[in-house]
GUPANU-612525 format. One record per residue (C-alpha): residue in three letters; x, y, z. Coordinates in steps of 0.02 Angstrom, whole numbers, plus 32768, in hexadecimal, padded with zeros to 4 digits. Example, Ala and Ser with C-alpha at 12.3 -4.5 7.8 and 13.67 -1.06 7.14 Angstrom:
<sites>
ALA82677F1F8186/SER82AC7FCB8165/
</sites>
This chain:
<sites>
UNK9EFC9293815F/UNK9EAA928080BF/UNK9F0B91FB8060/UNK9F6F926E7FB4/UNK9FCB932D7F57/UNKA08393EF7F91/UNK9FEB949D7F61/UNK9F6094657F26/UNK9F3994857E68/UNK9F0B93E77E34/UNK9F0A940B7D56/UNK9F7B93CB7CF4/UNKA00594247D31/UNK9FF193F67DE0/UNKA04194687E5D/UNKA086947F7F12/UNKA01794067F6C/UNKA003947A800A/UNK9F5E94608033/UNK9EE793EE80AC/UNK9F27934580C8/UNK9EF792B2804C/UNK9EA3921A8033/UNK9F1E91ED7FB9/UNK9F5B92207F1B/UNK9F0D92037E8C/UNK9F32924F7DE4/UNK9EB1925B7D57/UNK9E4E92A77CD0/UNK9DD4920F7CF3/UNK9D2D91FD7CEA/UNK9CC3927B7D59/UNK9C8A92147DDF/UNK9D3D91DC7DE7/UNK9D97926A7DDA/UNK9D2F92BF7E62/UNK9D7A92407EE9/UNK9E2092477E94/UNK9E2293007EAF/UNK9E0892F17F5B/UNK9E77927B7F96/UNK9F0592E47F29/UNK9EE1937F7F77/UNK9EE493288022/UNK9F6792C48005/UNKA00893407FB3/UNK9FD093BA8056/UNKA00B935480C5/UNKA0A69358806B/UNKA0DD93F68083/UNKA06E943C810E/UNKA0BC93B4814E/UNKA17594088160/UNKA1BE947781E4/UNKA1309499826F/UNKA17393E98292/UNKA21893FE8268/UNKA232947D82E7/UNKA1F893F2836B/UNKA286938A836E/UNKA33C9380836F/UNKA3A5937682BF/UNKA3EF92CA829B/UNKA47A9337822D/UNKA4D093D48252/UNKA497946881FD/UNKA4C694868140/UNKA53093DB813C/UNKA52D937C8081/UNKA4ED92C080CD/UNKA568923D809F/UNKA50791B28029/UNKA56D912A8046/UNKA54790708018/UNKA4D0905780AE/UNKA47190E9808E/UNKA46A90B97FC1/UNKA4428FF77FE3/UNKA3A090478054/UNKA37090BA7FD5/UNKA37790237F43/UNKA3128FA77FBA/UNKA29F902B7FC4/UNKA28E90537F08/UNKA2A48F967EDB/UNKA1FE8F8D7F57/UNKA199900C7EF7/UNKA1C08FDD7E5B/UNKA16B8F2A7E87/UNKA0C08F877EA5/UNKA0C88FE47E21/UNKA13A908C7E2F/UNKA13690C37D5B/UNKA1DC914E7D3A/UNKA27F91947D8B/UNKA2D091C27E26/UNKA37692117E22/UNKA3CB92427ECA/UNKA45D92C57EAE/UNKA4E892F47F2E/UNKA56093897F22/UNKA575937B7E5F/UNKA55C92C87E69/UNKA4E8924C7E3B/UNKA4D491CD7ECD/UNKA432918C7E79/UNKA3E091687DD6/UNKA35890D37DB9/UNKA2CD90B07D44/UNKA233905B7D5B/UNKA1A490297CF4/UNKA15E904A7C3C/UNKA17A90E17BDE/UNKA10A90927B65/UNKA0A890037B8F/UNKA06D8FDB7AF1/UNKA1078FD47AAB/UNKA1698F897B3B/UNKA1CD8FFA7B3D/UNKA21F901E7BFE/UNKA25190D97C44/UNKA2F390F67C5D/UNKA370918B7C68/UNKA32D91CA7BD3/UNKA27C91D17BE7/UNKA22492847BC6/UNKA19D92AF7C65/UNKA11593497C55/UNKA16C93A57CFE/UNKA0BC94007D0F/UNKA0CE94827D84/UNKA19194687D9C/UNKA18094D57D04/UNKA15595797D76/UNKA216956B7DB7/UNKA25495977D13/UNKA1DC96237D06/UNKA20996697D9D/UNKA2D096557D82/UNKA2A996A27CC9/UNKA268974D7D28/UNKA2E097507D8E/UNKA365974D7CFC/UNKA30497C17CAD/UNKA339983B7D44/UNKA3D198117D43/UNKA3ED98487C8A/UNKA39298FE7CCD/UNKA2F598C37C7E/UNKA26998CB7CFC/UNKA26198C87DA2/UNKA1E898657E21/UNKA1AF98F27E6E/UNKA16C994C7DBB/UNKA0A799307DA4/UNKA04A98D27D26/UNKA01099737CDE/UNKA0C599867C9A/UNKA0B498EB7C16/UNK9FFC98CA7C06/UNK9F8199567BC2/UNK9EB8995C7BFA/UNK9EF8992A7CB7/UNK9E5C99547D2A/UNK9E5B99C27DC0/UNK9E3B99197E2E/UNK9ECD98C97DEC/UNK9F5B99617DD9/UNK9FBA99577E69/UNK9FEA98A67E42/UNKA0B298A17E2F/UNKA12498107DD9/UNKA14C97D37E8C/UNKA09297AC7EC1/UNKA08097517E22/UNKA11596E97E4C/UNKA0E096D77EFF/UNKA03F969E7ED8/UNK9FE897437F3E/UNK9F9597A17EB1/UNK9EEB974D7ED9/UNK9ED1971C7E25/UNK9E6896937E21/UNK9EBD95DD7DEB/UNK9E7E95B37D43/UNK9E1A95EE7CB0/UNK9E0F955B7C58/UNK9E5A94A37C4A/UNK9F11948B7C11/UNK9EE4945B7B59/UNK9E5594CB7B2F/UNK9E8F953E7AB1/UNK9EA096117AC9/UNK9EF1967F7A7D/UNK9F6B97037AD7/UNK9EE397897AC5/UNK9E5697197B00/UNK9EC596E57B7E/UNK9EE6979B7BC0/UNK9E3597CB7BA3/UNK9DEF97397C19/UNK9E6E97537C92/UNK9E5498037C96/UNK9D8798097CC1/UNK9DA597727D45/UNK9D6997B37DE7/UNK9E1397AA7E73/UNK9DF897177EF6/UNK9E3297957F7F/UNK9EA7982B7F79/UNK9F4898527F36/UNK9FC998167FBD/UNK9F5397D7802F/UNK9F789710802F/UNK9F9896807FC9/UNK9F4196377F53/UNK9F9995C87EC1/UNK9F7896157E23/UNK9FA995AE7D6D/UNK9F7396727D26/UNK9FF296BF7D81/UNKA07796567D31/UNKA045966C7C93/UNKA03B97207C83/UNKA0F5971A7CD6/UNKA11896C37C3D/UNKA0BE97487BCF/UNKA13597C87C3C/UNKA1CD97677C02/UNKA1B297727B60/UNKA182983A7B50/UNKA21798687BBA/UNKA28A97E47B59/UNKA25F97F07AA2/UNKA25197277A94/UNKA1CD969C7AA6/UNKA1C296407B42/UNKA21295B37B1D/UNKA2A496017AC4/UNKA2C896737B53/UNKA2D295DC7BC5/UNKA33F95817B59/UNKA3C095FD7B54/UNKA3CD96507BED/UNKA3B195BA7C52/UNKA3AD94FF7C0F/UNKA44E951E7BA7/UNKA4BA95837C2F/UNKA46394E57C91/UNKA4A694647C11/UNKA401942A7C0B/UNKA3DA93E77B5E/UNKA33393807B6F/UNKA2C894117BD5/UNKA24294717B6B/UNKA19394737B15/UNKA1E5943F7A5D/UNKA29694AD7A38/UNKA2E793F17A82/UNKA29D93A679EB/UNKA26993107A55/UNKA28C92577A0A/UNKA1BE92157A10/UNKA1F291897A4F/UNKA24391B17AEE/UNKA1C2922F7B22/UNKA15491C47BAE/UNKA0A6918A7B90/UNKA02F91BE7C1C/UNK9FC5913D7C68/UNK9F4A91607D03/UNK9F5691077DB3/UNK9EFB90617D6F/UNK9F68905D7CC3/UNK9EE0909B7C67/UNK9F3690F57BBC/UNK9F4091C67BC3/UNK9FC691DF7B2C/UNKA05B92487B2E/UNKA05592FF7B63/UNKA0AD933D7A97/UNK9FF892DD7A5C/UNK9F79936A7AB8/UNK9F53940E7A52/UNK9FCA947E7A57/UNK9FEF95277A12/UNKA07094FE7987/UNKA12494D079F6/UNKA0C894FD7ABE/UNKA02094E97B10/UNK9FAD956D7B02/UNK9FAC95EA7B97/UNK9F3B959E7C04/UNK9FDD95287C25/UNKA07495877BCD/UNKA0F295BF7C57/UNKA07895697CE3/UNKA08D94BE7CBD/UNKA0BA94357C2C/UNKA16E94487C11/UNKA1CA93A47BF8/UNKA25C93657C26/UNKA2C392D57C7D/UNKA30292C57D20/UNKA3B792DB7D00/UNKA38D937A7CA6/UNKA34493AA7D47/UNKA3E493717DBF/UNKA45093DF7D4A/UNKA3DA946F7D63/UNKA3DE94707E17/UNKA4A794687E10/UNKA48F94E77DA8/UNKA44695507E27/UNKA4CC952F7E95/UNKA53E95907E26/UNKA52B96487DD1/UNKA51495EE7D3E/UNKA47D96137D28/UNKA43196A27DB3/UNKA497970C7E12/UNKA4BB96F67EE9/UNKA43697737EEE/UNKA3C297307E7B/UNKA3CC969C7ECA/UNKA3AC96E47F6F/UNKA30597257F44/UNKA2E996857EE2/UNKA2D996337F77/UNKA2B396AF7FFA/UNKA25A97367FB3/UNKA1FD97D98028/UNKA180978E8089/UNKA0CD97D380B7/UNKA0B8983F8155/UNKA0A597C781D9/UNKA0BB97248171/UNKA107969881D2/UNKA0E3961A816B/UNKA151957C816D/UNKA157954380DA/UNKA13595D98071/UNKA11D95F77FC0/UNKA1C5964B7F77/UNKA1DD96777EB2/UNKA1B895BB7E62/UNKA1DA954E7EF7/UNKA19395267F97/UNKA22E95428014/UNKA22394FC80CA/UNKA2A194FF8159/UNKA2B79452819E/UNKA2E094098244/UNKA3A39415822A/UNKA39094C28228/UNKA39994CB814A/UNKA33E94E480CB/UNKA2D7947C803D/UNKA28F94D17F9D/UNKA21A94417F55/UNKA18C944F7ED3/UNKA12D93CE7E6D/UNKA0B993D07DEE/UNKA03A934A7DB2/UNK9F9093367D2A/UNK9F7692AB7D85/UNK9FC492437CFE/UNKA06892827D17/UNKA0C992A97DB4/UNKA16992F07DE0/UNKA1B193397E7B/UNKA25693997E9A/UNKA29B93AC7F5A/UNKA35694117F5D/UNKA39C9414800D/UNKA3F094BA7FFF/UNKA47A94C38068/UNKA4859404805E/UNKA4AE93F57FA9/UNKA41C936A7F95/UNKA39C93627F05/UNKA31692D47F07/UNKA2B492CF7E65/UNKA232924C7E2F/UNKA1CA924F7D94/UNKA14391E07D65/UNKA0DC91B77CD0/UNKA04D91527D2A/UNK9FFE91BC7DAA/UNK9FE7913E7E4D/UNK9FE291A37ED6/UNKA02A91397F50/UNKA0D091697F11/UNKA0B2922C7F1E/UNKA12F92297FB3/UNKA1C091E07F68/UNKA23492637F8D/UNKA20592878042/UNKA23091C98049/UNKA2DA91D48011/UNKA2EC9258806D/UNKA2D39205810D/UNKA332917B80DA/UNKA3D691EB80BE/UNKA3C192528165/UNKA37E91DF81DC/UNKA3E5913D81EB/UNKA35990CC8238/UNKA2DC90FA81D0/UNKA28C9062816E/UNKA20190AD80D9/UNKA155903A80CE/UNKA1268FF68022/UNKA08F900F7FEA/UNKA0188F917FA3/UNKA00D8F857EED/UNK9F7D8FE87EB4/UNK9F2F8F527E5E/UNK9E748F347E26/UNK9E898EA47E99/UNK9EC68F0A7F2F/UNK9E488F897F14/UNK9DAF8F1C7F14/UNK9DF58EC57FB9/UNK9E168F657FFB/UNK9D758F9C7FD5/UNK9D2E8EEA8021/UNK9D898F0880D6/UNK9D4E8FA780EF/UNK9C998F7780D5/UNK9C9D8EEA8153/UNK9CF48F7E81CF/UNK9C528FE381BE/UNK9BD98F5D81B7/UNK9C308EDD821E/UNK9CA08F3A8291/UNK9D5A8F51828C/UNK9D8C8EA782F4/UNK9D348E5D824C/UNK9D9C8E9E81E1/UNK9E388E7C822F/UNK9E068DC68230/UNK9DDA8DCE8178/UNK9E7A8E1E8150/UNK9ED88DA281C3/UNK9E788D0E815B/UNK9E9D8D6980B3/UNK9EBC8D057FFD/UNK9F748D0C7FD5/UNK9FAB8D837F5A/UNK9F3D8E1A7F89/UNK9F518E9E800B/UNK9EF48F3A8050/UNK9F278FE37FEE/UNK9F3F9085808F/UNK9F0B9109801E/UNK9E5190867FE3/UNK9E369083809B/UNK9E5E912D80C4/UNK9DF691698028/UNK9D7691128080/UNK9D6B915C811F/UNK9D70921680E0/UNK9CD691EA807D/UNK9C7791AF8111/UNK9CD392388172/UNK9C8692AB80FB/UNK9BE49275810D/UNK9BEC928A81BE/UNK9BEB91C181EE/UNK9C6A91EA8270/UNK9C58915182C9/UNK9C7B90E58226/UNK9CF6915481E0/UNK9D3A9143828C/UNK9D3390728274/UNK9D89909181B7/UNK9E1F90F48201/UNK9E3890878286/UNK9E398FEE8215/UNK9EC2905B81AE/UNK9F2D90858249/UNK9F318FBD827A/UNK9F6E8F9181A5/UNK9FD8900F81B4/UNKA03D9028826D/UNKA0B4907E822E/UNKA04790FF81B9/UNKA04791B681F7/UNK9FC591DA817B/UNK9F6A914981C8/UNK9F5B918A827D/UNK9F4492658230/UNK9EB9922481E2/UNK9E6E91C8827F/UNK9EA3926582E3/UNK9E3992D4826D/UNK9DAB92588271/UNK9DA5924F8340/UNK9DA0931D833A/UNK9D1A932882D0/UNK9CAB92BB8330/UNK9CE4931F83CA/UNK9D6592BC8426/UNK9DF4932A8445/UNK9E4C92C484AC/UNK9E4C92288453/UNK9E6F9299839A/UNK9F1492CA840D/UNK9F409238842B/UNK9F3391FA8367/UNK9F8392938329/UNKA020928183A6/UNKA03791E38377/UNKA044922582BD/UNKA0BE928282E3/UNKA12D9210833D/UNKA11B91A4829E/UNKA1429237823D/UNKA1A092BB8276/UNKA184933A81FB/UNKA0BC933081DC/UNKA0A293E1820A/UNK9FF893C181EF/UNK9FE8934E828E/UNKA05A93D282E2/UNK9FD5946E82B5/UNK9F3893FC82F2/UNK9FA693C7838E/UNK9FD8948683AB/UNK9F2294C08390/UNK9EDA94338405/UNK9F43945C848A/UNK9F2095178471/UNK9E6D9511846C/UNK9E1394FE8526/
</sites>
């Protein structure tokens, strides 16, 4: 599949990358021509991600029995620190924290918070969470109902004046489930509004389908939930949050600016090539928070172990009731919906193959990146953050993941992401479509020490050609990426896709089974497997 993002709202806040498969990852406000590709490969890359869950999962057998806490013992944590020792040698930039039952198993640093003034992340370091933000929206409406203030099921109509016919049967709950079919955006994260404006634009936007109908990921949405919070509460955003949740929480570094952040431990942002972006408290802002285009969407910061306690938190009634939890997590479906994963209040939640359940979100600006997985009735949260926005790394937690539940498993490192690697990269896969692929093997067999081939360059590659319908050299490109990279699901989904676009079923079948056995949980291999064998 296209090499990298969970859904796919690719602004500065990022969100569930749930869409096609990727080309890989790239975060960036770069330049246009840039930014274009980088787009791409996000939005094909996160999908996989999480499309990739639990069509697969239901496939095969559970390694652990349902609900049971894994035991992390010093096996399990000497794989996990090989692994992060590897990606921190080509170039993993910010945190990974691993909690267990209360516990934390995990907690490692890598990189510069501020390469300019070599200064290194560490426990402290202060990420923009981007859309991780919409979880603390969500869990602030549904305090709000427990304290008798709303309900989910009350329209907008109740808080928001001028509401047209179109849109007045949207309620709270299709706002949080992404279903209102409000369009994404109205405007980039740092372009200034006011609340009226805001309203105004929102308002006279034409719906993207109707109320109820389907998803669609919607950064509006969000941010007139946090517009409801703070009519129904009396407070500000941010102060709302603060109370009711991040100091029940005992979380004392998560906010827009009540934390009072030290400057210096709040993380630079640099793009995938370590080209400078700044530090999220440096963009406009409206006073203490971002204007609305990105106030209870996106752009909350915090740290990872802020982010452990918070999901302990949740554990408890500390902070939202059994109930509240309940429909945190598993909220009234659609008529009909099966989807798996599916869109609950604030996190993506997907059953896995032991028969549990994952809520996981991320959010990126493609500067920063950070991505939350809590095994539910496993007591496991996986959170990485980064400040340098390479997407090679977007998978981090599905990594760790595997390497906790699945004893054999041994992670790949990727390449670094050099300018070296990438001009190579960019050299092989030119002598694949003008030479052949049995040319650029031998090149890559008779390669200069020091310099490698990067997946997500080659795969990049192929989805271009693939795009403009070269099949038979796209074809050539993914095949050179399946023989770098043996033991690359991604690799083999993407030749899969290429083979069934230039009509060979049976050969795409073949590519997309082997993606699976590679990867177990790619549901996207399992849907084109499922609707190859269905269709005559």
């Amino acid at each position: 599949m296209p090499p990298v993002p969970h859904v796919c709202h690719m602004s500065a806040r990022g969100g569930v990358l749930r869409l096609n498969k990727s080309r890989g990852h790239l975060p960036g406000h770069c330049p246009a021509e840039i930014v274009h590709k980088m787009l791409t490969v996000l939005a094909k890359a996160i999908s996989k991600l999480i499309i990739t869950g639990l069509i697969a999962a239901a496939l095969l057998p559970a390694v652990f029995a349902q609900g049971k806490t894994p035991e992390i013992g010093p096996a399990t944590l000497a794989r996990i620190n090989t692994y992060l020792d590897g990606i921190g040698r080509s170039g993993f930039t910010g945190n990974v924290i691993v909690e267990r039952d209360g516990k934390i198993v995990v907690a490692r640093s890598a990189g510069m918070r501020d390469a300019e003034r070599n200064i290194r992340n560490d426990t402290r370091t202060v990420f923009d969470i981007g859309s991780l933000t919409k979880q603390f929206t969500a869990a602030a409406i549904l305090k709000l109902e427990m304290q008798g203030k709303l309900s989910t099921a009350d329209k907008i109509g109740k808080f928001f004046t001028n509401v047209p016919a179109e849109k007045a049967s949207i309620t709270i709950h299709d706002l949080l489930r992404h279903i209102s079919g409000l369009r994404g955006d109205i405007g980039g994260d740092y372009e200034k509004i006011t609340r009226e404006e805001f309203l105004t634009k929102v308002m006279a936007s034409p719906l993207e389908s109707k109320v109820g109908e389907r998803f669609r990921y919607s950064n509006i949405g969000y941010s007139l939930l946090a517009m409801i919070a703070e009519k129904a509460s009396g407070q500000d955003y941010e102060t709302f949050l603060a109370v009711n949740l991040f100091k029940p929480a005992g979380m004392h570094s998560t906010g827009y600016s009540l934390p009072k952040f030290d400057a210096s431990v709040v993380a630079v942002g640099y793009r995938w090539n370590g080209n400078f972006w700044g530090k999220p408290t440096e963009k406009p802002w409206d006073g203490g928070a971002p204007f609305w285009h990105l106030r209870g969407n996106g752009g909350i910061l915090s740290t990872a172990e802020d982010l452990a306690k918070w999901s302990i938190a949740l554990r408890s009634d500390k902070v939202l009731s059994k109930a509240a939890k309940k429909k945190l997590h598993h909220p009234r479906l659609r008529a009909g919906e099966t989807d798996n994963p599916y869109y609950a209040y604030g996190w993506d939640v997907l059953k896995t193959r032991r028969n549990t359940f994952v809520a996981r979100h991320n959010g990126t600006n493609n500067i920063f990146y950070a991505d939350m997985h809590r095994y539910l009735d496993e007591r496991l949260t996986i959170i990485h953050m980064v400040n340098k926005g390479i997407p090679s790394f977007v998978d981090v937690n599905g990594q760790i993941a595997r390497i906790i539940f699945e004893p054999d498993y041994v992670p790949a490192i990727p390449a670094a992401e050099s300018k070296e690697n990438e001009a190579y990269t960019g050299e092989l896969v030119k002598i694949a479509v003008e030479k052949g692929l049995d040319a650029a093997v031998a090149a890559h067999r008779a390669r200069k020490n020091g310099v490698d081939a990067v997946e997500r360059f080659v795969n990049g590659a192929g989805y271009d050609l693939l795009e403009a319908k070269k099949h038979a050299q796209a074809i050539e490109v993914f095949k050179l990426n399946t023989m770098l990279f043996p033991r690359s699901s991604n690799a083999f989904d993407s030749l899969g896709e290429a083979f069934m676009e230039a009509g060979d079923r049976k050969v795409a079948l073949e590519n997309f089974r082997k993606s699976l056995e590679l990867d177990p949980e790619n549901g996207n291999a399992a849907q084109m497997i499922k609707k190859l064998q269905d269709k005559p």
